[in-house]
N, CA, C and O atoms as a GROMACS GRO file, in nm:
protein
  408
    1UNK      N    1   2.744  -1.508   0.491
    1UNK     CA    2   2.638  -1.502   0.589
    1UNK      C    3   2.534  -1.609   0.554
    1UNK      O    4   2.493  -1.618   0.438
    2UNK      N    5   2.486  -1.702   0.665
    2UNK     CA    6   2.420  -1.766   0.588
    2UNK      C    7   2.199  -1.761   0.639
    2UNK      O    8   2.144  -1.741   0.747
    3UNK      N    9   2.163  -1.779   0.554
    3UNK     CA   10   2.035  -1.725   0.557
    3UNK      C   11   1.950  -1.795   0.694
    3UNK      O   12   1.984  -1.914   0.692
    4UNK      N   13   1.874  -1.777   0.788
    4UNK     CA   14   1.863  -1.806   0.865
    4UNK      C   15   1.666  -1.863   0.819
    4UNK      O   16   1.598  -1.766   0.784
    5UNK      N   17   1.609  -1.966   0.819
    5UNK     CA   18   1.452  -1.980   0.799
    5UNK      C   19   1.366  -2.074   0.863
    5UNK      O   20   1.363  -2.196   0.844
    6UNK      N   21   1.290  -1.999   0.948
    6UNK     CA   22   1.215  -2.037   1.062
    6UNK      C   23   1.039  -2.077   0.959
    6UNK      O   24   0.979  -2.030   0.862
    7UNK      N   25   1.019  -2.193   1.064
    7UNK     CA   26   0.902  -2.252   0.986
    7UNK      C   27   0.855  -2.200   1.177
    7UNK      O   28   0.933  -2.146   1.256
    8UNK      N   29   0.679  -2.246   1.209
    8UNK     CA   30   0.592  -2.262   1.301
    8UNK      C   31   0.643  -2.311   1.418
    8UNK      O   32   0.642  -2.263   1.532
    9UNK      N   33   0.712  -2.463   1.351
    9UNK     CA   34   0.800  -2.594   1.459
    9UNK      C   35   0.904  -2.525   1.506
    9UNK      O   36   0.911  -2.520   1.629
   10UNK      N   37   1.018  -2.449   1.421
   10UNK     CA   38   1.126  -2.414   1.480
   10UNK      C   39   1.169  -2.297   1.509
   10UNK      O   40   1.286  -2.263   1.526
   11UNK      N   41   1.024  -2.199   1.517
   11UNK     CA   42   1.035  -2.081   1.597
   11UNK      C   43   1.091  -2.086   1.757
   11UNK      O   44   1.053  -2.176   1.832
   12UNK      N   45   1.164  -2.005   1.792
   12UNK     CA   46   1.190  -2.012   1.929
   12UNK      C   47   1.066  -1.979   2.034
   12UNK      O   48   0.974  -1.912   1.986
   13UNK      N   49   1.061  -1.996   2.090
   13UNK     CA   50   0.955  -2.044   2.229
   13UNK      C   51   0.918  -1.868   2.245
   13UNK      O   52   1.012  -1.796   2.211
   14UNK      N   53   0.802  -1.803   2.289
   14UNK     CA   54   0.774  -1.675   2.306
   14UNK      C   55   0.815  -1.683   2.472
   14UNK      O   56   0.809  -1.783   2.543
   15UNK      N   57   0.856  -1.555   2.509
   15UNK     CA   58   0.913  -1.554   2.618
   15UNK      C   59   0.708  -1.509   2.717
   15UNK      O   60   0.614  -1.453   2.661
   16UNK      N   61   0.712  -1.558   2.852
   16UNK     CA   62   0.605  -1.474   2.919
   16UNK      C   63   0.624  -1.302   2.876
   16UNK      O   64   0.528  -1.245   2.824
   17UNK      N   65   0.733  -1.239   2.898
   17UNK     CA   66   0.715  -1.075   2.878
   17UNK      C   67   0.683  -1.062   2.748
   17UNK      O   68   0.576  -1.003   2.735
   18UNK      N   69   0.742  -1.098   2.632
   18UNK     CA   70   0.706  -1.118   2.476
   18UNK      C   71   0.578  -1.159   2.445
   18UNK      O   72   0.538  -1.131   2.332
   19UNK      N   73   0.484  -1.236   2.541
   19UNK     CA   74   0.360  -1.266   2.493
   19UNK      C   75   0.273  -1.126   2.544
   19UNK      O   76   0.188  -1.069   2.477
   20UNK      N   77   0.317  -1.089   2.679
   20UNK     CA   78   0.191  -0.979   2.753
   20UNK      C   79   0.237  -0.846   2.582
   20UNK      O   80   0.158  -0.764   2.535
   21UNK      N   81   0.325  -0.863   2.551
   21UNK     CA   82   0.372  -0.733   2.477
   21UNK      C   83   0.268  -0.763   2.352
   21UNK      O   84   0.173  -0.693   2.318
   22UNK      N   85   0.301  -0.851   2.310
   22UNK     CA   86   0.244  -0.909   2.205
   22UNK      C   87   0.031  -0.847   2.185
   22UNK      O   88  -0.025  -0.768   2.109
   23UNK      N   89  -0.010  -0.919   2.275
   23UNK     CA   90  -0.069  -0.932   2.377
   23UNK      C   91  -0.168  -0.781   2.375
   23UNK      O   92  -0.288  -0.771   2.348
   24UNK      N   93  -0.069  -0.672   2.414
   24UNK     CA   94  -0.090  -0.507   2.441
   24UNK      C   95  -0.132  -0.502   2.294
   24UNK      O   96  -0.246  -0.503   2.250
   25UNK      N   97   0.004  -0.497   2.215
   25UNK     CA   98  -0.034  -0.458   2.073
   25UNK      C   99  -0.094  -0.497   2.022
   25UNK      O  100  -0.120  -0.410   1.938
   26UNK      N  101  -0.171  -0.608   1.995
   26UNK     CA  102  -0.283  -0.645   1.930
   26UNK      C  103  -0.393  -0.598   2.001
   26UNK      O  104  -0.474  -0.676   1.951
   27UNK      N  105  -0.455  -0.536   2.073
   27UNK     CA  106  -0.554  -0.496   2.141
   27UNK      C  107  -0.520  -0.331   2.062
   27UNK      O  108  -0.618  -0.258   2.066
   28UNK      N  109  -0.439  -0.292   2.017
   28UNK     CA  110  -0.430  -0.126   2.023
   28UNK      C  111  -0.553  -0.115   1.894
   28UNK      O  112  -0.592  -0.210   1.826
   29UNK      N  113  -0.597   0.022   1.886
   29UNK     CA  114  -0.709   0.027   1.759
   29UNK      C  115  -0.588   0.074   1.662
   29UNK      O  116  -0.504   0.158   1.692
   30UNK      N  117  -0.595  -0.002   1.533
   30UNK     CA  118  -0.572   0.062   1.420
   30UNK      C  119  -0.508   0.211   1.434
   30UNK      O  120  -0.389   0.223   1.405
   31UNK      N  121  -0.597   0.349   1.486
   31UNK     CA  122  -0.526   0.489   1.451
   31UNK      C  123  -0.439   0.520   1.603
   31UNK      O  124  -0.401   0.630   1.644
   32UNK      N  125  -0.425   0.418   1.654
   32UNK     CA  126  -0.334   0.454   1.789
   32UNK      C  127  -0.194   0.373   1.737
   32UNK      O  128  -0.090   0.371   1.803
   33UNK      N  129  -0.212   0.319   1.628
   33UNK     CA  130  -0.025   0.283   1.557
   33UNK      C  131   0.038   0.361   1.506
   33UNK      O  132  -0.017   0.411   1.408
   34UNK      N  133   0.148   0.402   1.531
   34UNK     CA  134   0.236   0.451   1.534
   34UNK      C  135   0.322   0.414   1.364
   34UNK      O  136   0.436   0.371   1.350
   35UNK      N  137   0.230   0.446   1.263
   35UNK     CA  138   0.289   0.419   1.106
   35UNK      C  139   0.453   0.564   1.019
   35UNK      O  140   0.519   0.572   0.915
   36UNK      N  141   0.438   0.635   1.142
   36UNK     CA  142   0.493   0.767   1.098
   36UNK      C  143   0.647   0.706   0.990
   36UNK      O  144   0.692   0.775   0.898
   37UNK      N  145   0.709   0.558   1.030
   37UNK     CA  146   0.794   0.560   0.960
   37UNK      C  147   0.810   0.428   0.840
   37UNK      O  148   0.898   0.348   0.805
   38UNK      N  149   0.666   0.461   0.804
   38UNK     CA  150   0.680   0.387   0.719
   38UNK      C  151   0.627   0.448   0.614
   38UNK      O  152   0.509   0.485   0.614
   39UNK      N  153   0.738   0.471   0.477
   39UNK     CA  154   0.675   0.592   0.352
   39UNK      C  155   0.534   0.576   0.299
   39UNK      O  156   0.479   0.466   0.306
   40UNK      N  157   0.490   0.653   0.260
   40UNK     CA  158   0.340   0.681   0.191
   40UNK      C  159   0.387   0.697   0.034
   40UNK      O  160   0.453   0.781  -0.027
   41UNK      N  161   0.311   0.560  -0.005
   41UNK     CA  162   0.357   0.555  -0.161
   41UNK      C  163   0.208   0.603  -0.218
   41UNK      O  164   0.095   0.578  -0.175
   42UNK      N  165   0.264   0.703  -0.364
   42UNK     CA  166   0.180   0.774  -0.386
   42UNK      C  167   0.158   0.717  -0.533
   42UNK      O  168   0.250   0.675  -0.604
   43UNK      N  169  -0.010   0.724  -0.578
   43UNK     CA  170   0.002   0.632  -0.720
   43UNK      C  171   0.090   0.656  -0.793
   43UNK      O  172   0.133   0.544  -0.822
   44UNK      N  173   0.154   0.735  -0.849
   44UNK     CA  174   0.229   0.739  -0.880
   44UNK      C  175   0.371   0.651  -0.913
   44UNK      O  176   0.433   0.619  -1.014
   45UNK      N  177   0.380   0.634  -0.787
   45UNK     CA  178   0.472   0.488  -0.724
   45UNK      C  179   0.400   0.368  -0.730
   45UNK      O  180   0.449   0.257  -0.749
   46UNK      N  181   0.298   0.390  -0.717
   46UNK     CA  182   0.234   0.233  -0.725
   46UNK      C  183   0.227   0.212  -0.917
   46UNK      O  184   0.265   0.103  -0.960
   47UNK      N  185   0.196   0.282  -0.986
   47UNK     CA  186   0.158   0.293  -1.112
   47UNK      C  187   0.282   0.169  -1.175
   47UNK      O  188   0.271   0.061  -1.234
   48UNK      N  189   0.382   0.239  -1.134
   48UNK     CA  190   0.537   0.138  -1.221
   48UNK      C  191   0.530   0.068  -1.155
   48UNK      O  192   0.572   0.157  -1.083
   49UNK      N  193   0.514  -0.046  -1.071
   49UNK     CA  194   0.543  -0.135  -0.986
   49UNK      C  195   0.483  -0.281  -1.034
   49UNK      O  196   0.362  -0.294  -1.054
   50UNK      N  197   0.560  -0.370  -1.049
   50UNK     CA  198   0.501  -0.459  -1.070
   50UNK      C  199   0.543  -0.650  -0.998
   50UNK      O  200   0.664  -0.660  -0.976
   51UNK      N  201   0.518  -0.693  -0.987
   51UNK     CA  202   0.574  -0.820  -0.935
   51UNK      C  203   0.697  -0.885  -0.878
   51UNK      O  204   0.768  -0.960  -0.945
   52UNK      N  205   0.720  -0.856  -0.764
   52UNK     CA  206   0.896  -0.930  -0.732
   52UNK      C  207   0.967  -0.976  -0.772
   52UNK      O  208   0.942  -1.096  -0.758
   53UNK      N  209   1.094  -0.957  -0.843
   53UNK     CA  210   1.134  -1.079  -0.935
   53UNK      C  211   1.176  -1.199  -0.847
   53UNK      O  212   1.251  -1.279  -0.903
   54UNK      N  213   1.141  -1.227  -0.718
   54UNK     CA  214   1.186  -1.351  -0.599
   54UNK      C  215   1.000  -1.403  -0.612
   54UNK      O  216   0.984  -1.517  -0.569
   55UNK      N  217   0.895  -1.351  -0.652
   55UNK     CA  218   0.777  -1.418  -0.608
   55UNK      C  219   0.805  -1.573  -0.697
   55UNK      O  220   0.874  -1.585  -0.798
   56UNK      N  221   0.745  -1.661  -0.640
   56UNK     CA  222   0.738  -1.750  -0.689
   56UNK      C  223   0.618  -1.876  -0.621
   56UNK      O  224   0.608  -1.956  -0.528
   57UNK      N  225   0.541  -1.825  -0.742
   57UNK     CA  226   0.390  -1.931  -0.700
   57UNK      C  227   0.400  -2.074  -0.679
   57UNK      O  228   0.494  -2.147  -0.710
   58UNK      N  229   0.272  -2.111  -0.610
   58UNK     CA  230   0.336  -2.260  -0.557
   58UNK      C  231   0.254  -2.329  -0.708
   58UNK      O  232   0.181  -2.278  -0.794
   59UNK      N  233   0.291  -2.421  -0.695
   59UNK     CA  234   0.366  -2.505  -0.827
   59UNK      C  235   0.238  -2.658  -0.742
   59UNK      O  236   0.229  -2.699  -0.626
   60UNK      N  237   0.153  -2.704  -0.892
   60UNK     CA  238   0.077  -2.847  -0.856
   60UNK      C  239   0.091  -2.912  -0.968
   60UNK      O  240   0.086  -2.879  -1.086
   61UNK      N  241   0.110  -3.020  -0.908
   61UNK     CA  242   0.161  -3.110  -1.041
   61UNK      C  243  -0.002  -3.200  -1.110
   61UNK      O  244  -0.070  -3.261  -1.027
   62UNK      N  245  -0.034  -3.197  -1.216
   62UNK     CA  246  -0.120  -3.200  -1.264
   62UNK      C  247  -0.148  -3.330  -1.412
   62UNK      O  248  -0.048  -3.352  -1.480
   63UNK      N  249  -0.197  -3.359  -1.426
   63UNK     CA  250  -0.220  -3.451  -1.573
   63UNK      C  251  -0.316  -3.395  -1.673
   63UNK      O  252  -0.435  -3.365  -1.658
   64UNK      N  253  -0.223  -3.387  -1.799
   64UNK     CA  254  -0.295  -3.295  -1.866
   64UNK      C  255  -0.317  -3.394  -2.006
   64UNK      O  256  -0.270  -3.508  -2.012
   65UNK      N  257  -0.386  -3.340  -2.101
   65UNK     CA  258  -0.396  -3.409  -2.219
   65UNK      C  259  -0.357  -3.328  -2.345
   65UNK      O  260  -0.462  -3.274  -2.378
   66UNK      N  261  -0.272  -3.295  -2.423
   66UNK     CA  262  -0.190  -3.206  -2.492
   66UNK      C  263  -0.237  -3.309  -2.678
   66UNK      O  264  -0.285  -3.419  -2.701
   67UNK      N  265  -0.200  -3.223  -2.744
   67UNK     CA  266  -0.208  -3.256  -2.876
   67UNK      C  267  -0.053  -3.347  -2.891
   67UNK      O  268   0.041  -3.317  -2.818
   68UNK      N  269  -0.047  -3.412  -2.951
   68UNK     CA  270   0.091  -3.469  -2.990
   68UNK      C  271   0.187  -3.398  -3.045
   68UNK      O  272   0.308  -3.397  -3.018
   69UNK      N  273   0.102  -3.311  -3.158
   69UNK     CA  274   0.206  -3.218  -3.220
   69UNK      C  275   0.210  -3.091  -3.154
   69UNK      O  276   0.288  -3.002  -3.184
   70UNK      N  277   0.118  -3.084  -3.058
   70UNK     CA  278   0.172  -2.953  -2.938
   70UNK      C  279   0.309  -2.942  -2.861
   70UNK      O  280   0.389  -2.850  -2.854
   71UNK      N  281   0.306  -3.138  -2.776
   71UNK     CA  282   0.388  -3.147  -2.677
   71UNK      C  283   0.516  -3.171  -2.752
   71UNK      O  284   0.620  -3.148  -2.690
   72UNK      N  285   0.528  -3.228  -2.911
   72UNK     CA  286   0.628  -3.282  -2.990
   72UNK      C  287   0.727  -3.112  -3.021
   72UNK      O  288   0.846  -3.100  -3.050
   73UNK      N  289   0.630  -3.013  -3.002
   73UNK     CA  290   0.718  -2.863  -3.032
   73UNK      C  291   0.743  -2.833  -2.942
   73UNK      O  292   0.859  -2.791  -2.950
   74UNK      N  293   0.689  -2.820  -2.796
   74UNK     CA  294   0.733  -2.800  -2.689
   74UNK      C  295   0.872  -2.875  -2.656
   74UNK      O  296   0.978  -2.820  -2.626
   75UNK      N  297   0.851  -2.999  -2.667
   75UNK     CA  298   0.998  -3.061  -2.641
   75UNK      C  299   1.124  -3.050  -2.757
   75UNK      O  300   1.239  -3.087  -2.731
   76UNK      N  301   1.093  -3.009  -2.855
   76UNK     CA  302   1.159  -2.968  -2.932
   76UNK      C  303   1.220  -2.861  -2.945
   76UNK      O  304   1.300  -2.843  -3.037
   77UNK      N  305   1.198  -2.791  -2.874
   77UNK     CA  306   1.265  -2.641  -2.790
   77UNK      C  307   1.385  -2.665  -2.696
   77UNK      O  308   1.464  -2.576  -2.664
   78UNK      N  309   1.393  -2.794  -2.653
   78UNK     CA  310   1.488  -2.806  -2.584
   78UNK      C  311   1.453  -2.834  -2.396
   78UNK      O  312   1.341  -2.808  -2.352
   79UNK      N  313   1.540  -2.878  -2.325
   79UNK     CA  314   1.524  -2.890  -2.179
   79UNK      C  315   1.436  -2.795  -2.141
   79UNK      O  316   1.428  -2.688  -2.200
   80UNK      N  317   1.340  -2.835  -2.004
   80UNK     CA  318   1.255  -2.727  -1.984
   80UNK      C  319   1.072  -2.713  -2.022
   80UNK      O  320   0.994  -2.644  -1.955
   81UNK      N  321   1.031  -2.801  -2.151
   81UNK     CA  322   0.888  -2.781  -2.209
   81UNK      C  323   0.799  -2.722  -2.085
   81UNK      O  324   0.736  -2.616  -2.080
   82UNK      N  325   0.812  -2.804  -2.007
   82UNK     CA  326   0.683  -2.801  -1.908
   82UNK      C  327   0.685  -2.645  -1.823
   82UNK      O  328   0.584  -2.595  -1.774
   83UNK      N  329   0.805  -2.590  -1.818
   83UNK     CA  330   0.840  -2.443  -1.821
   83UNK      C  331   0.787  -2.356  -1.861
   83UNK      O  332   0.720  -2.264  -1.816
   84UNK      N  333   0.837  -2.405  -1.994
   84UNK     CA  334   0.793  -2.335  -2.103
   84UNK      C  335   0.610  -2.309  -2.147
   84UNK      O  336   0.550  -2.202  -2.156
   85UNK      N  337   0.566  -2.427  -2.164
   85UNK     CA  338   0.424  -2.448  -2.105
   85UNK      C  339   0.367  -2.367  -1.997
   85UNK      O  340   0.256  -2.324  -2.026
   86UNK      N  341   0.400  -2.342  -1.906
   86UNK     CA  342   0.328  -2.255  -1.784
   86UNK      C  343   0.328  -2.099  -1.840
   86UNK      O  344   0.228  -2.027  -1.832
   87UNK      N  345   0.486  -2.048  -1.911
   87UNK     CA  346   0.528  -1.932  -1.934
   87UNK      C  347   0.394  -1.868  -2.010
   87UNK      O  348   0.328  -1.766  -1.991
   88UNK      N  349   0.385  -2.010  -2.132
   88UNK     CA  350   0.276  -1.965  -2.257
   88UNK      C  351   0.150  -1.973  -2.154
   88UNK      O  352   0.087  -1.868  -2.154
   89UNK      N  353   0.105  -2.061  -2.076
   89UNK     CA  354  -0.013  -2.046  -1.982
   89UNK      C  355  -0.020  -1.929  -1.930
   89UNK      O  356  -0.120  -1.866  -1.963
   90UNK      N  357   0.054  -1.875  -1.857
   90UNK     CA  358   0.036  -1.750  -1.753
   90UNK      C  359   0.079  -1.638  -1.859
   90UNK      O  360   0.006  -1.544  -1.830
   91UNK      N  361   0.136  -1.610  -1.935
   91UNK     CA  362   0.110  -1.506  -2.041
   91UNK      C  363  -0.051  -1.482  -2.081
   91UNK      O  364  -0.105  -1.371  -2.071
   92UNK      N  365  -0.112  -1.589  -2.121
   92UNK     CA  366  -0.255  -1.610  -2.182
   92UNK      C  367  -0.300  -1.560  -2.075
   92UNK      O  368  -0.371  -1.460  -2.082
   93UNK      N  369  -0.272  -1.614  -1.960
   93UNK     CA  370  -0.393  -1.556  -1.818
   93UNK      C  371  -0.376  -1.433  -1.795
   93UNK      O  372  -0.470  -1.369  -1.748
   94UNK      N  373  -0.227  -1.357  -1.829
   94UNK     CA  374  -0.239  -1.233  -1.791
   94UNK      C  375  -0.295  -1.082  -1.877
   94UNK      O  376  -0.317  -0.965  -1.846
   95UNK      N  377  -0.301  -1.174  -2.010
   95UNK     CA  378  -0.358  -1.110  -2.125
   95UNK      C  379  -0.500  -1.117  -2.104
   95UNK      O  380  -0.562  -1.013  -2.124
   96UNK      N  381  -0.550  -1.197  -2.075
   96UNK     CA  382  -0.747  -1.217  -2.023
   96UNK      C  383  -0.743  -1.172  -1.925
   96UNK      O  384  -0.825  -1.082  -1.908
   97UNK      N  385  -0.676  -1.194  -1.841
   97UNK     CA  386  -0.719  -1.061  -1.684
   97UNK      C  387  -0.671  -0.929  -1.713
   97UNK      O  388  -0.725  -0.852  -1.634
   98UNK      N  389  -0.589  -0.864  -1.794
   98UNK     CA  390  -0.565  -0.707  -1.808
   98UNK      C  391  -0.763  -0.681  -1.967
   98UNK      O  392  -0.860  -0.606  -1.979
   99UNK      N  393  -0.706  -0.797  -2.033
   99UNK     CA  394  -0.848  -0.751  -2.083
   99UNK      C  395  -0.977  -0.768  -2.038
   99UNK      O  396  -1.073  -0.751  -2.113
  100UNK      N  397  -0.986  -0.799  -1.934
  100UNK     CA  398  -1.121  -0.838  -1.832
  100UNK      C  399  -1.175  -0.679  -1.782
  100UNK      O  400  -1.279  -0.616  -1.798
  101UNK      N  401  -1.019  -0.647  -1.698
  101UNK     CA  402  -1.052  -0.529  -1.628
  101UNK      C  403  -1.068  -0.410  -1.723
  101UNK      O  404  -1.128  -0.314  -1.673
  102UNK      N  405  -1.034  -0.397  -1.828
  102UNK     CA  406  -1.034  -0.253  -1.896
  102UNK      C  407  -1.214  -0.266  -1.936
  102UNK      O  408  -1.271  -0.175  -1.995
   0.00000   0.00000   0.00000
């Protein structure tokens, strides 16, 4: 099967009846939607939950200034440093934001 992915440009055209519909439902208030089938996760459920393993942040390419004998161990690890580099970055960030909030 192969995956089908629509950008803005190559959405298909909204039909006139598809827009008035459109159109209705966005005018409805909030408690006149109809949520009945969609589950109610309870903290509980939210408690274990953690990050998608498909998320994937957008990525800027950047110029940095590194120690010599920083970037000389990083590449010495093998294919990948700059990987590897973000991994040790966003570990650090997630260790200062869980100790921020407590």
């Amino acid at each position: 099967m192969k995956t089908v992915r629509y950008t803005p440009d190559t959405l298909p055209p909204l039909t006139e009846d598809r827009k008035k519909a459109l159109k209705r439902l966005s005018a409805l208030p909030d408690d006149q939607i109809d949520t009945s089938d969609i589950p109610v996760l309870a903290d509980e459920s939210l408690a274990g939950m953690e990050q998608g393993h498909f998320y994937r942040p957008v990525k800027r390419q950047i110029t940095a200034r590194l120690d010599a004998d920083v970037l000389a161990w990083l590449k010495s690890q093998g294919k990948g440093y700059q990987t590897r580099m973000n991994a040790i970055l966003r570990r650090e960030m997630i260790a200062a934001l869980k100790s921020a909030s407590r």
